[in-house]
Structure formats: C-alpha cells, structure tokens
C-alpha positions as CSV (number, residue, x, y, z in Angstrom):
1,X,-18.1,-47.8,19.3
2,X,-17.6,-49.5,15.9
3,X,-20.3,-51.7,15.0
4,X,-18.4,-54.1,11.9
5,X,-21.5,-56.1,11.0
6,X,-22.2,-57.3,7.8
7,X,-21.1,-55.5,4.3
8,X,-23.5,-56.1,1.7
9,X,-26.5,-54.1,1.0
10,X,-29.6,-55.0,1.5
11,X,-31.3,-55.5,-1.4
12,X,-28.9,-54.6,-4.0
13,X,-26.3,-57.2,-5.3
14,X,-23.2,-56.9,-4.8
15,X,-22.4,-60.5,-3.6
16,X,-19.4,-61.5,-5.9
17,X,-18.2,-65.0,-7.3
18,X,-14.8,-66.9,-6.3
19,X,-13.8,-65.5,-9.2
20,X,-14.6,-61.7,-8.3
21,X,-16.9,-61.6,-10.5
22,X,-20.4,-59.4,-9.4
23,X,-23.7,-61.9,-9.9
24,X,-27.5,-60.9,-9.7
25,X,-29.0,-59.9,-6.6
26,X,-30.3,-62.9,-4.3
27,X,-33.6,-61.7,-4.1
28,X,-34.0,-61.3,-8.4
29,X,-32.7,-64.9,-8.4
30,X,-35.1,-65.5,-5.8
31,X,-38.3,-63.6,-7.9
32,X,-37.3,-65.8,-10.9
33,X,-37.5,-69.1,-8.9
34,X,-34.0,-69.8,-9.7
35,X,-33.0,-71.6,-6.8
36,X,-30.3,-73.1,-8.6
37,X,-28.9,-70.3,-9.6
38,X,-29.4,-68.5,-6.0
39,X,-27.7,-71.5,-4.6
40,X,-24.7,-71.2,-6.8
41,X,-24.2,-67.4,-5.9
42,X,-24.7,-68.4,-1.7
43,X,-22.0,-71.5,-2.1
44,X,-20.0,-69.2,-4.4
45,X,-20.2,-66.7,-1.5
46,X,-19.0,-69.1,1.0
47,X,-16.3,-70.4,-0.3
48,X,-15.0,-67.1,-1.0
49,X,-15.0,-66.6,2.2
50,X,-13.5,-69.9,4.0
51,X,-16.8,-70.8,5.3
52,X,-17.1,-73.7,2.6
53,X,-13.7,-76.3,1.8
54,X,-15.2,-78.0,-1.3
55,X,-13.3,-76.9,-4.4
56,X,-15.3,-78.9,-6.5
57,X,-18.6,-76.5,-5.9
58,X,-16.9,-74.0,-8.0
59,X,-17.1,-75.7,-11.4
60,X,-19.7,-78.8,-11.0
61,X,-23.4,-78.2,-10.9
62,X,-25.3,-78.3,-6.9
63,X,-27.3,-81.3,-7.5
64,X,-25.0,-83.4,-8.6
65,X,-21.3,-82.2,-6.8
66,X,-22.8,-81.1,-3.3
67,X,-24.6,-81.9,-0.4
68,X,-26.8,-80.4,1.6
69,X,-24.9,-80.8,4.9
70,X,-21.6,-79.1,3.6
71,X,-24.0,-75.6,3.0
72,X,-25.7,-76.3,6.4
73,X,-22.4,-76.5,8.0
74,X,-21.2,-73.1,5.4
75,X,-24.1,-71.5,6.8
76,X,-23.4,-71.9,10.3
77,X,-19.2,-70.9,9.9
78,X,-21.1,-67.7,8.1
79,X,-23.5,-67.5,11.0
80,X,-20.8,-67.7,13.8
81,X,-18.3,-64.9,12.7
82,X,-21.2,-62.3,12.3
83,X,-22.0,-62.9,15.4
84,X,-25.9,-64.8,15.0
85,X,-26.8,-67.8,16.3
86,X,-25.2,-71.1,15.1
87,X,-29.1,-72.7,13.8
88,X,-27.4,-73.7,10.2
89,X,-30.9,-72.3,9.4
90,X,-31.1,-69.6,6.2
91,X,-33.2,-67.1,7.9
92,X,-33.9,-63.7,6.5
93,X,-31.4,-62.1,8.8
94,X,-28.9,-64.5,7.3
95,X,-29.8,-64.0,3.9
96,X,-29.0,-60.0,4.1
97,X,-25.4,-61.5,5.0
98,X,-25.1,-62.2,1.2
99,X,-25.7,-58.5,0.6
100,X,-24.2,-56.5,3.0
101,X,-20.9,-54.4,2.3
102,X,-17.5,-55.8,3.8
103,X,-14.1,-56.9,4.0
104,X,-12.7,-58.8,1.0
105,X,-10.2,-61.3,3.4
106,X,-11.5,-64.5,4.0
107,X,-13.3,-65.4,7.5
108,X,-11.7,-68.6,7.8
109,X,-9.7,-68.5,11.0
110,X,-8.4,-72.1,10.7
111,X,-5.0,-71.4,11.9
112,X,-5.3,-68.4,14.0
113,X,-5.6,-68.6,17.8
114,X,-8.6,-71.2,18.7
115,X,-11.8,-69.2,20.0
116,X,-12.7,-70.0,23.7
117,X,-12.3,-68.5,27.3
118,X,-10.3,-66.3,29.0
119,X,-9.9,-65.4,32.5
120,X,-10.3,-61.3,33.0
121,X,-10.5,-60.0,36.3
122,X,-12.5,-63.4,37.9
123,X,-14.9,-63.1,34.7
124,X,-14.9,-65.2,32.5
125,X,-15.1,-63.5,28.8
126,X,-15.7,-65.2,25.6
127,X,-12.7,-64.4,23.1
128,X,-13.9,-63.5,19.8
129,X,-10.8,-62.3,18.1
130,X,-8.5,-63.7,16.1
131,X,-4.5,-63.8,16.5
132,X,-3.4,-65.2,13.4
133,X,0.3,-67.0,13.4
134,X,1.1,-63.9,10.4
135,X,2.7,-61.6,12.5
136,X,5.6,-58.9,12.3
137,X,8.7,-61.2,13.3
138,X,10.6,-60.1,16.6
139,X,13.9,-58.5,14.6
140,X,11.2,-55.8,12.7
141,X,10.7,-53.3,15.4
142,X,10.4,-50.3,13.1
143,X,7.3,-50.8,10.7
144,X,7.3,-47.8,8.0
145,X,4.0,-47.5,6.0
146,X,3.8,-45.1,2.9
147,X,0.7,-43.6,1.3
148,X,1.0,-44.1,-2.6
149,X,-2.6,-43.4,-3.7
150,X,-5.2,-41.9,-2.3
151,X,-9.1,-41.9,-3.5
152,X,-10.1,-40.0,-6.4
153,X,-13.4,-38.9,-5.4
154,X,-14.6,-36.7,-2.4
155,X,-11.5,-37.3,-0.2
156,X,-8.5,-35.2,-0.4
157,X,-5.0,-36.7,-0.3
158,X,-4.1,-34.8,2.9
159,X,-7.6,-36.0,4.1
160,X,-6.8,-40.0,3.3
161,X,-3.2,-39.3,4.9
162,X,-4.5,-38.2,7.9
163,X,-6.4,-40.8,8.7
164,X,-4.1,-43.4,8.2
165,X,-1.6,-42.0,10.3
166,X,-4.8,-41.4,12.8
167,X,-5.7,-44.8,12.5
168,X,-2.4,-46.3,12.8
169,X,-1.3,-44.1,16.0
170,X,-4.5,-45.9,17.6
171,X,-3.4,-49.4,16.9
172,X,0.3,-48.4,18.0
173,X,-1.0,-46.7,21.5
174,X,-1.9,-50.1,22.4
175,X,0.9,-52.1,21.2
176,X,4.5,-51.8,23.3
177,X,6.9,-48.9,21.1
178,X,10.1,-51.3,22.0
179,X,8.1,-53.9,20.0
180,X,6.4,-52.6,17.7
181,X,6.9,-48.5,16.5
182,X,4.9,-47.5,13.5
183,X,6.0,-44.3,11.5
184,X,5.6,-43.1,8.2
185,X,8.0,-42.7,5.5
186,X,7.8,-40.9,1.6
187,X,10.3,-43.1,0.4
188,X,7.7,-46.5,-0.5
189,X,10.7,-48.7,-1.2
190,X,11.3,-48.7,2.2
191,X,7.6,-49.0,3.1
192,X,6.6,-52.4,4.9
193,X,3.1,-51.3,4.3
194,X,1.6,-49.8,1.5
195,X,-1.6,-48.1,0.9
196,X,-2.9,-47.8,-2.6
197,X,-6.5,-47.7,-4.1
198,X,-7.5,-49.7,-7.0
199,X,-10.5,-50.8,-8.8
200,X,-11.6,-54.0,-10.3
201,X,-8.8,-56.3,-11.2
202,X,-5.7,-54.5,-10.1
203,X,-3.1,-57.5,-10.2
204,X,-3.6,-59.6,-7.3
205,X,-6.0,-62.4,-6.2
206,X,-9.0,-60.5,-5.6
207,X,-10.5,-58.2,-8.0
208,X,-12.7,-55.5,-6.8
209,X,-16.6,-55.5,-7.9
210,X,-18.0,-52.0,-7.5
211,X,-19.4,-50.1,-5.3
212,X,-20.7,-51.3,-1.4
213,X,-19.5,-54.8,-2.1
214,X,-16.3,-55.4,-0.8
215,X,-14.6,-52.4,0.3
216,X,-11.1,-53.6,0.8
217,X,-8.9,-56.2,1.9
218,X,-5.1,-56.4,3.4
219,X,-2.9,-58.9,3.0
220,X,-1.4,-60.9,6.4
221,X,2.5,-59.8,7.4
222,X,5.1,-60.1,5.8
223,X,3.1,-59.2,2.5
224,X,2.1,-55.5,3.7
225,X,-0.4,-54.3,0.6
226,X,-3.6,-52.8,2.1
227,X,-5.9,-52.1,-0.6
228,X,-9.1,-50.0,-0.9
229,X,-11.6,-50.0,-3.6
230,X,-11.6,-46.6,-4.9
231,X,-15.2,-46.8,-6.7
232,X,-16.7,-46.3,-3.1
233,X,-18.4,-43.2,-1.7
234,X,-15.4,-42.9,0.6
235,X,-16.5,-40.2,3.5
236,X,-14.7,-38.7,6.3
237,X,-17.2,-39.2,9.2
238,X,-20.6,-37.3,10.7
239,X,-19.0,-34.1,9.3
240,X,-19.1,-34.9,5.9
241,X,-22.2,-34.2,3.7
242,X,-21.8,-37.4,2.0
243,X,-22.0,-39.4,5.0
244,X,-25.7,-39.1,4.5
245,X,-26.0,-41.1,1.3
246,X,-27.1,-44.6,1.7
247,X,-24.0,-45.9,0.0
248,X,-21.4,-43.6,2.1
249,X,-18.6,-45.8,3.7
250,X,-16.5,-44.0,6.7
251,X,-12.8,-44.5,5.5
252,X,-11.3,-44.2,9.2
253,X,-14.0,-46.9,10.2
254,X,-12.3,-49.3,7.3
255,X,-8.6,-47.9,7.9
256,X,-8.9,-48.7,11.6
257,X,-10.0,-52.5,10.6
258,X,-7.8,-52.9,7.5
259,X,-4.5,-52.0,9.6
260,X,-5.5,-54.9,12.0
261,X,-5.4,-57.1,9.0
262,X,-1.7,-55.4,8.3
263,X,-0.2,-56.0,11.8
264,X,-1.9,-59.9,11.6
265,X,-5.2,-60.1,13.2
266,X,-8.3,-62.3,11.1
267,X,-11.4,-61.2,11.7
268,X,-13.4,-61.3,15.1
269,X,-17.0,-63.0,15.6
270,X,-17.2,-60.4,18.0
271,X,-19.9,-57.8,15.7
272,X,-19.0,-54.5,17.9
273,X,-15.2,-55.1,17.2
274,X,-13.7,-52.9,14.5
275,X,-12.2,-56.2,13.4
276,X,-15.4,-58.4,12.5
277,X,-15.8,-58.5,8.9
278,X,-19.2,-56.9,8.0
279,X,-19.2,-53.0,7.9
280,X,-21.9,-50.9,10.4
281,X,-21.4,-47.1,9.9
282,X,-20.4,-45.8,13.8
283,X,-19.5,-41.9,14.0
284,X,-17.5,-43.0,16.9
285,X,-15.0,-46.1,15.6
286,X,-12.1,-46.7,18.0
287,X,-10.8,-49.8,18.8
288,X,-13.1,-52.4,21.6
289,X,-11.3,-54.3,24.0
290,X,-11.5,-57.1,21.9
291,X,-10.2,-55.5,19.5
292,X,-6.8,-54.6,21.8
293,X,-6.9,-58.3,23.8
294,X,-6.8,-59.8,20.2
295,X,-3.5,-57.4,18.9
296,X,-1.6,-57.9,22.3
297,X,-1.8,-61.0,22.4
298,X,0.7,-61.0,19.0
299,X,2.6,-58.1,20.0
300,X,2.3,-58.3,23.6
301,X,0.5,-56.0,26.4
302,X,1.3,-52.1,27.2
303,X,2.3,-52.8,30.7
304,X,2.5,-49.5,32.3
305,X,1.5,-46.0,31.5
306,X,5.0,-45.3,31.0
307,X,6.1,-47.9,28.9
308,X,5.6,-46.6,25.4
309,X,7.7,-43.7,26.2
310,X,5.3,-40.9,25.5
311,X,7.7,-38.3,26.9
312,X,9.5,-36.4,24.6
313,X,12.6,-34.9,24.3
314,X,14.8,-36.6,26.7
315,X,11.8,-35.9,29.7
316,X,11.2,-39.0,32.7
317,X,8.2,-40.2,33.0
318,X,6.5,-41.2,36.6
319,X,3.9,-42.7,37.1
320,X,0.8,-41.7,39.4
321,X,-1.6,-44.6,38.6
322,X,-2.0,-47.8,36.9
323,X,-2.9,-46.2,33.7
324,X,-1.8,-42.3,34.6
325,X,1.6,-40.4,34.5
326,X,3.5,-37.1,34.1
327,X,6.5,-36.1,32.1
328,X,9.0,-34.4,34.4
329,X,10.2,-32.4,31.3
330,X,13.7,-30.8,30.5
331,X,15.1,-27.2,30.5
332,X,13.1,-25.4,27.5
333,X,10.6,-27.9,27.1
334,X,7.2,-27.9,28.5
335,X,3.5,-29.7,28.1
336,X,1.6,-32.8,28.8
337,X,4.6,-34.6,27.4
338,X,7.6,-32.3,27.0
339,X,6.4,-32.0,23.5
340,X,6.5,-27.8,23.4
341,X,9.6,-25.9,23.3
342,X,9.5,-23.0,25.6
343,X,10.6,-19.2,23.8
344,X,13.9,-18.1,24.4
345,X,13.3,-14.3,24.7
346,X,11.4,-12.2,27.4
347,X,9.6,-9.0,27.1
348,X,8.8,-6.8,30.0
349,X,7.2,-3.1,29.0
350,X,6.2,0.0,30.2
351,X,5.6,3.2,29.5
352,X,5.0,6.9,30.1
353,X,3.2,9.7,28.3
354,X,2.5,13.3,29.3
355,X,0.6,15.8,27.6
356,X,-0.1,19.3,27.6
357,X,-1.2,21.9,25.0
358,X,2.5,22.9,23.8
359,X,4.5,22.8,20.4
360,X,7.6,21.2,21.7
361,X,9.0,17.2,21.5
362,X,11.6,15.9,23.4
363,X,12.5,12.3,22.0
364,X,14.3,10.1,23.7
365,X,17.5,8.6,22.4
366,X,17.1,5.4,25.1
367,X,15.0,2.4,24.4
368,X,12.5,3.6,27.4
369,X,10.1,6.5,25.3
370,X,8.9,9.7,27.0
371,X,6.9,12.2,25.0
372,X,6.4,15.6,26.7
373,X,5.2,19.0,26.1
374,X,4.8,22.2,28.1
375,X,2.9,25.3,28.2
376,X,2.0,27.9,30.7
377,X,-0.6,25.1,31.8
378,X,-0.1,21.5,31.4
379,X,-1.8,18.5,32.5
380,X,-0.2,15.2,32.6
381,X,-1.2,11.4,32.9
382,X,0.4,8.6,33.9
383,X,3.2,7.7,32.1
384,X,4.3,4.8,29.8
385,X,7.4,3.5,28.9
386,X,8.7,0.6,26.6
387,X,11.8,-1.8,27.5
388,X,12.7,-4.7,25.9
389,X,15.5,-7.4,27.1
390,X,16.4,-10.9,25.2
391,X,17.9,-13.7,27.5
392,X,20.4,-15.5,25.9
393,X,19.4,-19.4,25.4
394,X,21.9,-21.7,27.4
395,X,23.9,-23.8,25.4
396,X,21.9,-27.3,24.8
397,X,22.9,-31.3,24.8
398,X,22.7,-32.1,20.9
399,X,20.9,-35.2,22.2
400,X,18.2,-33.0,24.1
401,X,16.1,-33.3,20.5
402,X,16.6,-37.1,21.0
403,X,18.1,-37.3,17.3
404,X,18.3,-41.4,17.6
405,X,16.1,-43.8,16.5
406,X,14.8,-47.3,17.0
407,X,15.7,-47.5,20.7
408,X,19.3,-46.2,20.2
409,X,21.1,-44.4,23.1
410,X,22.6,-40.7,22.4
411,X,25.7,-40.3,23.8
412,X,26.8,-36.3,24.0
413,X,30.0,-35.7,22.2
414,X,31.0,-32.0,22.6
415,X,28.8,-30.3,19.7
416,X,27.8,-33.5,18.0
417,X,26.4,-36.8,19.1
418,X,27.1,-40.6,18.7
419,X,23.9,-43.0,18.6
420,X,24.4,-46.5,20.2
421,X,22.2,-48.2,17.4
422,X,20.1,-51.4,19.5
423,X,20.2,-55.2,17.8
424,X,19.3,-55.1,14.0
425,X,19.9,-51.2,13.2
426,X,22.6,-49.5,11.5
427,X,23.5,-45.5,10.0
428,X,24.2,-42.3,12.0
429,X,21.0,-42.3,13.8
430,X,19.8,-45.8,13.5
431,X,17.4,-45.6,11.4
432,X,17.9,-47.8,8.9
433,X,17.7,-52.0,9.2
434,X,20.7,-53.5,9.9
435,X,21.0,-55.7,6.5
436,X,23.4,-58.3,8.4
437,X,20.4,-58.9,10.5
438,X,18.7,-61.5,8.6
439,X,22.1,-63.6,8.1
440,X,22.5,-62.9,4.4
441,X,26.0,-65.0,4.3
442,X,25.8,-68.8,3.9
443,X,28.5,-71.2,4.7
444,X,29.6,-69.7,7.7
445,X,30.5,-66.1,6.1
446,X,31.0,-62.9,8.2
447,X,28.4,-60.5,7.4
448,X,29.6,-56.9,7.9
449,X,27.2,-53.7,7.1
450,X,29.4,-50.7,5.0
451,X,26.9,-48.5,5.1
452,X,24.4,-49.3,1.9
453,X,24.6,-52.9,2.1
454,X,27.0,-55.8,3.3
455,X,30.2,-56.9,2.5
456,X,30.4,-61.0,3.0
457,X,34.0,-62.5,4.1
458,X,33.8,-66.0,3.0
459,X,35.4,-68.9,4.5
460,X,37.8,-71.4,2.3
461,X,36.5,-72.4,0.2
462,X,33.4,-70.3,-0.8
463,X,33.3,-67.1,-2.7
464,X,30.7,-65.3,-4.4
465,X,28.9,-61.9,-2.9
466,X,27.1,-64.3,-0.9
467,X,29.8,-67.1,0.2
468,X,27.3,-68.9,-2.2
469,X,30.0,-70.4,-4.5
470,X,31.8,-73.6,-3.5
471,X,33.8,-76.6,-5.1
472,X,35.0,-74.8,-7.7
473,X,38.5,-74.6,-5.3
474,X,38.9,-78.2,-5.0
475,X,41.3,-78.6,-8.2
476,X,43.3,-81.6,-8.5
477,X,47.0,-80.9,-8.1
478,X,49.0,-80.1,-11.4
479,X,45.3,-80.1,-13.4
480,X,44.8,-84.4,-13.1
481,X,41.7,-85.7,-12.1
482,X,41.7,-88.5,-9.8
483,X,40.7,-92.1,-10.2
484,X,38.3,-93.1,-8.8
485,X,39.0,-96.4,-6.7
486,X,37.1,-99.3,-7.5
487,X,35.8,-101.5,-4.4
C-alpha cells in the first residue's frame, strides 16, 4: 500500500519560497534564534501551498503585515491534509512537514468536491479525496499521453516508459473504457498529456529547487503537462540498488500520484492514498480505495467485470461473478482474454530405425524415413518415422483483429472493412477527433470534416474560414450610403 505522507526531509532544507526559491533549513534558522526568519520560510511554505490566503505575507515583514491567527488557522489547513490532528499547534511532528519531500501542486481543495461522509455498504466512511471540477470533458473519450523526456540519471528511457504506461493502465482499469480510454502515442502533437523532466526554472509557474524537495507537479485537465524534477535519485522500486540511498524516490510511486493530478484529482487528506501529497516510499504502491472512490466519482464507476471490454479480438465476455468473468474467445484465438493467437500448422511425427552390422542404405524418397541394413545377422529396434502435415488457416473476418477504434463498429466488407466511427471521431478507423466536434463554425455555419481539418459553409452573409466575417455584405445599392433619419 502507498503510504504519500509528507515530502521534505527531515533535517535537510529543502522547503522552498512562493517564489521557488530553496531557503535555509528550519532547524539552522531555529539554532540561530531567527524566529523571524523561520517564520517567513513556514508562512512562505504555506502559502505555497493554499494553506495561507494572505498575499500580503509575501512581501511585508510578520510583525507588522500578519497575525497570529491567520498561521494558526495555516497550520491546521497544513495539519488536516497530512492526515494529523487539527490542534493548530506547531508540534515537532508538524514541523518535519516543512521538510519532507512532496508534490509541488498546491493542497488547497477550495473548489473540489467538499470532504464529508459517504454511505458504503451501511458504513459510514470518511471521504478524504478530492474530485476537483478540472476534469476531461465528456466529448474527449480517447486520452493520448506521449513520453518526451525521460530522466538522465539511473533510469533508462525504456525503464521511465514502462512505468508510465504501467501506471496509467492502473488508473484506466478503474475508470469505464467507453469514458475514458488511455493510450499512448509517438506523435506529442497529438498528445493530451505530456511527460517531460526538467530542472529548476523550466518555463512555467513553479521552478524546481533540487533534490528531495518537490519532486513533481501536474497541471489540472485540460492543461495536460506532468512534470518531474530530474535532479532526483529517481529509482525503480525494491529491486533497484539505489533504492537504498536515503534520498532514493520510487518513480512508479510518484507516476501513479502525478497521473491522478492529470485526469483531475487534488490531493487526499487521506495519508495511505497514493494521492495525498507528502511522499512515503512503499515497495508495494497501487491505488487505495480512496484513491479509486475519488477518480470515479469524475469519470464514473466500473460497473461490471465486463464493462471495460477486456476481451480481445472480437471475443464475448460473461460474467460469473460480481467482479469475475471469462472471454468466450474466437476461432484462432485463445487465453485469459482472447489475447493469443493460436498457430496455424500441426506437426505429428514418428519414426523408425533398424540396425544391423551391414554396409548397405536404403533411403527413402517419402517424407516418412527408414534407415536399414542387413547382414547374415541383424538385430533391429523399434522403428521411427517422421511426417509432417500443415493445415491450411480458414479464411478470417478482416474485423476479427478489431481494426476500429474509439468505440467504432467494424462492419465486414468482403476483403476489407468499414468502421462506423461513434460521436466525435473521424478517419478510416476512427482514430482521430472529429474536428467538427467542438463547433468550430460561428454564426450558424455547417461544419463538415474533409479529412485533415474542416471545411465551414457559411450562411448569408458571413464568410471567412470560420463564418467569422460579417457586415461587410451589407453594401448600399449602386455604392450610396444612406441617411441617416433624424427623429
């Protein structure tokens, strides 16, 4: 289970300004008896993080600009999404808060879904995540993510690849496919999400400030940049010899929580949730049920074992249980869900051999091989022969590869196939957004997809690619330029 608890260390500073900026450890402020100072770097903290709404603390001096119930009230907001007690009170548990490696988004959950109860089963649970109102809108049901950078140290490309696609196949096995279906692409202009590593300032709001401070932040939907700090000690779990450093951070660990950012979830109070913001290394991070109440409640619930399709190639699946099934797979296809294709060729063989002390061959001219020799005594064995026979493969449905995307239906058409693209898809197999989708014509012009793009037919009397153009048509008759009639 993924402990997320708190992402700064513990005696070494990496607490950073509103700014980005890194500032002195807490507890060197603290040695000097620079309360000032260590006050600055705890409000500078909190504000970073939504848990403080004064803007004016940023830039104005503590004594004079703030008051003392505004940090109390900073410190419980700070207290309540790590998951300690409410007290208000800067306690040396709270204190290591300051220092303690995390995520870079903000805690304030203002505007997501208000925390309280909900009724599970006759129990009443306490609901710690947070369904922000950043979500993927209803007409993008095919999210594409590309991989543009990966880490420079210790990880391998194919390594940070992996488990992103790893990571995001766990957030999609809980989120409906006919809502939401997650693939990769190599082409990042089509990319909704993108996954790049940076250091320091690397042209957004939030600069980067070293190692095991903050290890990475998304952006809400639509945005779809997820960032990672690349001057971290990125690992790849218990297997990897760096995992044993004290600074070592488990990417899929941070993966699995930054892709909740990326689909719209803030972070959870909840401090086993992959989604609370402070990082706790856990060998075994995979979602909690907080974790999955908190994304289906945006995306909706998987509502039977069946309905994210995980049969393949044209197979039905059945159900045998509220969360069990079986694929009743097609001709040449077999496995837990249709997903291996069965050999087309057979082999049956035997063969025959006799022996005996003799100086002449007899070979065969069949493809069945016996090998004999005789003498005025022979002994044989058992005899071995060799036959080989092919089956020819039966002529297939060219939608039995299920060569539509996107929810399309494959309609068999002799040798070739047509796909019946769903609402909001276009091209020979669906797979590309339909650009008419999001009503690019304005005053009332016909939107029609050629292929590429879209072709606007305007109504009288706006032109332009857009139907954008207007007025310019209402020309006085034989070029005069009407009075205007006084009242």
């Amino acid at each position: 289970m993924k402990l997320f608890t708190a992402l700064v260390v513990v005696s070494v500073t990496v607490v950073s300004t509103a700014n980005g900026r890194p500032v002195d450890d807490v507890t060197t402020a603290a040695a000097r008896g620079d309360e000032k100072q260590l006050r600055n770097e705890q409000i500078a903290y909190l504000e970073r993080f939504g848990h403080i709404k004064n803007k004016k603390i940023a830039t104005n001096s503590i004594g004079e600009q703030f008051n003392d119930d505004e940090f109390t009230e900073g410190i419980k907001s700070l207290q309540k999404i790590a998951g300690l007690e409410p007290t208000g009170v800067l306690d040396e548990e709270t204190e290591k808060l300051f220092t303690r490696p995390r995520c870079g988004m903000s805690d304030d959950n203002s505007e997501s879904q208000p925390v309280g109860e909900n009724d599970d089963g006759g129990k009443r649970r306490q609901k710690r995540y947070a369904a922000t109102p950043y979500r993927w809108p209803s007409y993008v049901q095919s999210l594409l993510y590309s991989v543009d950078s990966t880490a420079s140290f210790n990880l391998a490309p194919s390594t940070v690849s992996a488990r992103i696609k790893e990571a995001f196949q766990e957030w999609q096995n809980v989120i409906p496919k006919n809502r939401l279906r997650i693939s990769e692409t190599s082409d990042s202009s089509r990319a909704n999400l993108r996954v790049n590593f940076f250091t320091g300032s690397h042209g957004d709001c939030c600069p980067f400030d070293g190692p095991y401070g903050v290890l990475a932040h998304t952006f809400y939907p639509t945005n779809g940049q997820i960032h990672f700090d690349d001057e971290e000690l990125w690992t790849d779990g218990a297997s990897d010899p760096y995992q044993t450093q004290s600074r070592a951070i488990y990417f899929y660990q941070v993966a699995l929580h930054e892709l909740g950012h990326s689909l719209g979830l803030g972070h959870s109070s909840d401090p086993s949730a992959i989604m609370a913001p402070y990082y706790q290394y856990s060998s075994t991070a995979h979602l909690t049920d907080d974790d999955i109440r908190g994304v289906q409640a945006m995306y909706g619930a998987v509502s039977s074992p069946c309905s994210n399709g995980p049969c393949l190639n044209g197979a039905t699946c059945i159900e045998t249980g509220p969360s069990t099934y079986r694929c009743a797979c097609k001709s040449f296809y077999t496995g837990t869900n249709c997903d291996t294709e069965i050999s087309t060729s057979s082999t049956s063989t035997s063969t025959s051999t006799s022996t005996s002390t003799s100086t002449s061959t007899s070979r065969p001219t069949s493809t069945s091989t016996t090998k004999s020799t005789t003498t005025s005594q022979s002994t044989s064995t058992p005899t071995t022969a060799t036959t080989t026979t092919t089956v020819a493969p039966v002529a297939r449905s060219p939608c039995y590869s299920s060569p539509c995307h996107n929810g399309a239906t494959c309609v068999n058409n002799g040798n070739s196939f047509i796909c019946s693209c769903t609402a909001g898809y276009t091209g020979a197999r669906c797979d590309t957004v339909n650009p008419c989708t999001s009503n690019p014509c304005q005053n009332g012009g016909l939107c029609t997809s050629n292929g590429n793009g879209f072709i606007c037919s305007c109504r009288w009397p706006y032109n332009g690619t857009t139907c954008q153009h207007g007025g310019s048509l209402f020309k006085p008759r034989h070029g005069r330029v009407p009075r205007r009639r006084r009242n």
